[in-house]
Backbone as a printed PyTorch tensor [residue, N CA C, xyz], in Angstrom:
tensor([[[  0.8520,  -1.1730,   0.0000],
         [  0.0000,   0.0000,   0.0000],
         [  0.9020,   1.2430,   0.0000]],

        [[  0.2260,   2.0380,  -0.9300],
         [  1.3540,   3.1740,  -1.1450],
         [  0.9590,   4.6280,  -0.0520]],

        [[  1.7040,   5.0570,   0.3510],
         [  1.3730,   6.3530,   1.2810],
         [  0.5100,   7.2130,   1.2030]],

        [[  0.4420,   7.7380,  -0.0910],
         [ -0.4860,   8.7360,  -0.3100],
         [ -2.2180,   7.8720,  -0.3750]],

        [[ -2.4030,   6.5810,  -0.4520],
         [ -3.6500,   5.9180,  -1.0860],
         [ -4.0850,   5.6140,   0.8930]],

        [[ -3.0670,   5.8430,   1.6620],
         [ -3.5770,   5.7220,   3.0800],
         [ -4.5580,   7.0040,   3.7540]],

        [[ -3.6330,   8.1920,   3.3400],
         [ -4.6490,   8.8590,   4.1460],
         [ -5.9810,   9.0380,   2.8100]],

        [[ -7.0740,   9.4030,   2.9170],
         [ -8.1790,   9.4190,   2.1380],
         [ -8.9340,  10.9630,   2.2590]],

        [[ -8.5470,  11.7130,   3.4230],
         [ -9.1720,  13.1130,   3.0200],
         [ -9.1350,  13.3550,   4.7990]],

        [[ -8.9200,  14.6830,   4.9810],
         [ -9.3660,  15.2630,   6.1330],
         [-10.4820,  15.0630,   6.9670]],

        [[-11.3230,  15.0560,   8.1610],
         [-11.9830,  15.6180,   8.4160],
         [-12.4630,  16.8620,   9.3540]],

        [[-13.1200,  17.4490,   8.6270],
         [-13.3220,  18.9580,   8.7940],
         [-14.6080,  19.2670,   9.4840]],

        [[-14.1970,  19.6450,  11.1350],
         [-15.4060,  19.1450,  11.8870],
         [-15.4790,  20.1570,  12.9220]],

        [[-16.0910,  20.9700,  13.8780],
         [-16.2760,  21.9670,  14.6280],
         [-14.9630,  21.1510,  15.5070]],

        [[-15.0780,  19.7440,  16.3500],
         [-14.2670,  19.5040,  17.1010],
         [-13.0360,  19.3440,  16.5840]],

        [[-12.7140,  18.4690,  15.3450],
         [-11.6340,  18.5990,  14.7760],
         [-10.7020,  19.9440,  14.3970]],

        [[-11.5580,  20.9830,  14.3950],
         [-11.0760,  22.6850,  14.1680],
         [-10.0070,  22.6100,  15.7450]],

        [[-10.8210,  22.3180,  16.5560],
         [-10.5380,  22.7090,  17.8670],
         [ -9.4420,  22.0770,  18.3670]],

        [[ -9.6240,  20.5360,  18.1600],
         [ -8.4170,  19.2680,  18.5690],
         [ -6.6660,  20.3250,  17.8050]],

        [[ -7.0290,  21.2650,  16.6540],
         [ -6.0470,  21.4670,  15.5380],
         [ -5.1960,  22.7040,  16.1730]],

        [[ -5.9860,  23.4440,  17.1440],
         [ -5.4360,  24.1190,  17.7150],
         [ -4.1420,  23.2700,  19.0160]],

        [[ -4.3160,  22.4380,  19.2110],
         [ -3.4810,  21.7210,  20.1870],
         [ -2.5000,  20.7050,  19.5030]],

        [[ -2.5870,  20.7680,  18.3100],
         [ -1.4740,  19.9400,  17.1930],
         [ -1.7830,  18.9150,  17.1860]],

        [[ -3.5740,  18.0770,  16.9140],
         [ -3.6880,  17.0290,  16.4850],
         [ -4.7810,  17.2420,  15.6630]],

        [[ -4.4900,  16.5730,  14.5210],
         [ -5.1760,  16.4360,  13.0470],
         [ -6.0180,  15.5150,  12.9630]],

        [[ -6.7890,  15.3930,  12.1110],
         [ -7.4340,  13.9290,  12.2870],
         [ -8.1850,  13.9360,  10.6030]],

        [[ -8.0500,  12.4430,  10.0860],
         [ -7.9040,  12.0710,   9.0140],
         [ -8.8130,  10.6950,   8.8490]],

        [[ -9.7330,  10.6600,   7.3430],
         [-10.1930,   9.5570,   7.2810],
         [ -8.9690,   9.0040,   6.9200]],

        [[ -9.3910,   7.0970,   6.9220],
         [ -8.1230,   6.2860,   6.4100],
         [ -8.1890,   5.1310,   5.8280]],

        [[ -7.7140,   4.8050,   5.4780],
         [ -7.7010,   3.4610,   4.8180],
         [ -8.0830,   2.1520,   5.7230]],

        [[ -8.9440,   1.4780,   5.5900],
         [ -9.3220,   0.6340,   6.7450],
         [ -7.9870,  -0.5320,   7.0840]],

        [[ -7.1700,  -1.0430,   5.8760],
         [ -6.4560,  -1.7750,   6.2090],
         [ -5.1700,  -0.9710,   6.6420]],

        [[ -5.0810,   0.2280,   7.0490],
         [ -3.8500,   0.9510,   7.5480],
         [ -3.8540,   0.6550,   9.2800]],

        [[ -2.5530,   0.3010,   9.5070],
         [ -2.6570,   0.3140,  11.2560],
         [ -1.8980,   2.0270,  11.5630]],

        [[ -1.3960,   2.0070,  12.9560],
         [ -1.3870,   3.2080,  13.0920],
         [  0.4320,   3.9880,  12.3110]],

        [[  1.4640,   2.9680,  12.0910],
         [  2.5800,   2.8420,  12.1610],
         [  2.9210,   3.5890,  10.4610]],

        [[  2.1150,   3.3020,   9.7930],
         [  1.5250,   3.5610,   8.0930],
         [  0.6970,   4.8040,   8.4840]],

        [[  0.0330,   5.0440,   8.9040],
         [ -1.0620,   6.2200,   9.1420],
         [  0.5880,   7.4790,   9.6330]],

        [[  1.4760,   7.0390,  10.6410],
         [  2.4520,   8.0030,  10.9880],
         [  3.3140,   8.4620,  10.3250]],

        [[  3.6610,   7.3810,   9.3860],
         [  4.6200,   7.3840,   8.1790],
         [  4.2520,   8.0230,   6.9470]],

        [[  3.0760,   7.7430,   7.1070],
         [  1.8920,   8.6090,   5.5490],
         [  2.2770,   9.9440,   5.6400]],

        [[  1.5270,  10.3420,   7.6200],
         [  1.4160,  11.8290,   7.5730],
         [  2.9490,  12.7350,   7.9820]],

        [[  4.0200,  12.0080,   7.9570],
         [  5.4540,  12.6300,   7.7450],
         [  6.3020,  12.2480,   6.8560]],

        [[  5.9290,  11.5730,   5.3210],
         [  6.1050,  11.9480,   4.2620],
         [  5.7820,  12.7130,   3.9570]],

        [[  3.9550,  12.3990,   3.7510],
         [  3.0460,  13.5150,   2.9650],
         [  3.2910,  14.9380,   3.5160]],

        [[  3.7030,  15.3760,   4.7980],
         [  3.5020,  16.6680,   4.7350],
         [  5.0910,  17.3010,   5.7570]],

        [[  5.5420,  16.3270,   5.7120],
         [  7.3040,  16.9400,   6.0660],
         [  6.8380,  17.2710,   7.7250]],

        [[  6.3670,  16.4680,   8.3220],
         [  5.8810,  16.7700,   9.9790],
         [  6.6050,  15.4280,  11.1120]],

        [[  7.0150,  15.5580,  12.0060],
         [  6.9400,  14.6650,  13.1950],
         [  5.9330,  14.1220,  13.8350]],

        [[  5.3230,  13.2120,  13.9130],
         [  4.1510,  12.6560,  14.4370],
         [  4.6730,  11.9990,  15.5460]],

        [[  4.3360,  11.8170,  16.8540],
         [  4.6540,  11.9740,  18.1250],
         [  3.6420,  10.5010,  18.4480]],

        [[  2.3130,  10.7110,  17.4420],
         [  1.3260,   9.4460,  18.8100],
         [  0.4400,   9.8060,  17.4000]],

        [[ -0.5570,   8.2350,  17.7420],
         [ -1.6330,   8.3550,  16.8020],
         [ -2.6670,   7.7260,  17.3170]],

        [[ -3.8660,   8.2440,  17.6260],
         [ -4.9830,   7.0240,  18.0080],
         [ -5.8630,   6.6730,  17.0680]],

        [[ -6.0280,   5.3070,  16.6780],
         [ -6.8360,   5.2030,  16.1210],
         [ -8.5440,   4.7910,  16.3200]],

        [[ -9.5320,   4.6900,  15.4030],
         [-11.0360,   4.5080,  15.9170],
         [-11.9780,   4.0580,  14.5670]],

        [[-12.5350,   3.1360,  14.8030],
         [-13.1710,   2.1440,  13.9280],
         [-14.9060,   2.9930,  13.9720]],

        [[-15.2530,   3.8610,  13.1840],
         [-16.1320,   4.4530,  13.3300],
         [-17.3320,   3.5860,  12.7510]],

        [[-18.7020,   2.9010,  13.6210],
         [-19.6580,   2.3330,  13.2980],
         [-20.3740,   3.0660,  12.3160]],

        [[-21.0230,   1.7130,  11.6080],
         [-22.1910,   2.5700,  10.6830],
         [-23.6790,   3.3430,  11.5460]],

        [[-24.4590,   4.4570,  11.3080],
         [-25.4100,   4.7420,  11.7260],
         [-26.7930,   4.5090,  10.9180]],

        [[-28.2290,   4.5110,  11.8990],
         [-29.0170,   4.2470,  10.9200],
         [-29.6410,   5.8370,  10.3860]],

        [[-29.9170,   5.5010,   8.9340],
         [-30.7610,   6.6710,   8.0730],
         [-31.7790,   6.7670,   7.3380]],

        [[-32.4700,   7.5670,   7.0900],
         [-33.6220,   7.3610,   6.1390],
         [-33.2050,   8.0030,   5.0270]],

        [[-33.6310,   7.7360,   3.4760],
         [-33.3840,   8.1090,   2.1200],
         [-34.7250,   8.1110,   1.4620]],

        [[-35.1750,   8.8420,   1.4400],
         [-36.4160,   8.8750,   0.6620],
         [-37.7720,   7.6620,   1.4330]],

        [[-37.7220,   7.9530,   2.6710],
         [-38.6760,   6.6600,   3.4970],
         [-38.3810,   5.7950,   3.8680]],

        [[-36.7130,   5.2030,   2.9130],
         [-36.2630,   3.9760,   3.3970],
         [-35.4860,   3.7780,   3.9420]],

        [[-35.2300,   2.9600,   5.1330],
         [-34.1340,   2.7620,   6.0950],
         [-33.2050,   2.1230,   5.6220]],

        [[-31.9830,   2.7660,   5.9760],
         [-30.5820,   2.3280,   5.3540],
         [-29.5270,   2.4940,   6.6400]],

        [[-28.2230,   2.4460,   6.1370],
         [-27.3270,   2.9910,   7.1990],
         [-26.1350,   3.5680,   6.4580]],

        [[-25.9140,   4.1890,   7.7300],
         [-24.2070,   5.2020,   6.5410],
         [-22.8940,   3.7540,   6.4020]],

        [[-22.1140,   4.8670,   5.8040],
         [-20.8680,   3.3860,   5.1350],
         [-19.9510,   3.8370,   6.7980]],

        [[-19.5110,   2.4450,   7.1350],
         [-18.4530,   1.8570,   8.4720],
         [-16.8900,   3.2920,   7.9560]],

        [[-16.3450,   3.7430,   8.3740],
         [-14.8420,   3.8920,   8.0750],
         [-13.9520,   4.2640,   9.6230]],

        [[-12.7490,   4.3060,   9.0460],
         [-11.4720,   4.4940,  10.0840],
         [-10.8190,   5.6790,  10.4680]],

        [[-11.0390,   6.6740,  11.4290],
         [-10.5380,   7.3770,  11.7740],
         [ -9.4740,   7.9760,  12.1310]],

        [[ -8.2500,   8.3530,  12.1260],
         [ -6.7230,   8.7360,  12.8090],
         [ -6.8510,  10.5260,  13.5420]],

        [[ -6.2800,  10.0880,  14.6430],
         [ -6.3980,  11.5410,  15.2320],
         [ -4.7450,  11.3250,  15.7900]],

        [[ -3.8860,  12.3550,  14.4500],
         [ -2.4990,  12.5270,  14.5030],
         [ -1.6570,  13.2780,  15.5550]],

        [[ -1.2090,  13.4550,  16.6470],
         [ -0.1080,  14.3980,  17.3670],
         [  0.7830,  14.7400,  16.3470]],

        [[  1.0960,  15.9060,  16.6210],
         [  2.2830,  16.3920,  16.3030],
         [  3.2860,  16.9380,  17.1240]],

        [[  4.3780,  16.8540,  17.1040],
         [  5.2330,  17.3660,  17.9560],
         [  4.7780,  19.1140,  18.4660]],

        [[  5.2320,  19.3350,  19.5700],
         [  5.0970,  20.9910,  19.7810],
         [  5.6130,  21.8800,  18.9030]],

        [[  4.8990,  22.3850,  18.6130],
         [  5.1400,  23.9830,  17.5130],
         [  4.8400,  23.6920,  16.3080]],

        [[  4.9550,  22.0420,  15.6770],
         [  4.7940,  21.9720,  14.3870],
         [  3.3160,  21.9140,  13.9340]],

        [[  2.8150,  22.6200,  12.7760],
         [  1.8760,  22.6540,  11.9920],
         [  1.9470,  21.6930,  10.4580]],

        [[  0.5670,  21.2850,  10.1700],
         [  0.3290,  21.0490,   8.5010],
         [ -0.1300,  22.8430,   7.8670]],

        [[  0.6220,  22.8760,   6.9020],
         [  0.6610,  24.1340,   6.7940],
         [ -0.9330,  24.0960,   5.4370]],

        [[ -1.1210,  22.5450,   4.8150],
         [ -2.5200,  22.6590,   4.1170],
         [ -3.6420,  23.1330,   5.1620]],

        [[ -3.9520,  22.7090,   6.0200],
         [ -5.0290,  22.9850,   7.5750],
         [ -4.8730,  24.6120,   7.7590]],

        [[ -3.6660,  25.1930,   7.6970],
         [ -4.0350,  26.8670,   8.4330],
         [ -4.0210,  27.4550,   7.1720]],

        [[ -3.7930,  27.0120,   5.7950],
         [ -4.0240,  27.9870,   4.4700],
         [ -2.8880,  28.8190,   4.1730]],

        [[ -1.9120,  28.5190,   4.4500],
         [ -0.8430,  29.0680,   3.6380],
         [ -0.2500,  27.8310,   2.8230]]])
């Protein structure tokens, strides 16, 4: 599995804003990534020290779609540390 095909997209969330102020990121992921690949991803991909990673197996919920009951899709969560002082400089927009 190649680095960049691990992480799968940000998420961009009132709490996640907040966690970002204290230097941890958090990222959908690849379900077959453990945390060791998830650390290595995010200090290639973005030239950072990653310190700790927790990971979280996010359940599906139930929904309605037009009357009919369904449920959302299962995925994998990473909520990244970063060392003190360091930033992803994509997250603050420069």
């Amino acid at each position: 599995m190649n680095y960049e095909s691990i992480l799968i997209e940000p998420v961009l969330s009132e709490k996640s804003n907040m966690m970002r102020e204290s230097g941890q990121y958090v990222f959908k992921v690849d379900p077959r990534a453990d945390k060791i690949m998830i650390m290595e991803a995010v200090r290639r991909m973005f030239k950072v020290n990653p310190v700790g990673c927790r990971v979280i197996n996010v359940a599906s919920k139930p929904k309605k779609l037009r009357g009919r009951p369904g449920n959302t899709a299962e995925w994998k969560k990473a909520i990244v540390k970063l060392q003190k002082g360091e930033t992803i400089r994509v997250f603050e927009g420069a």
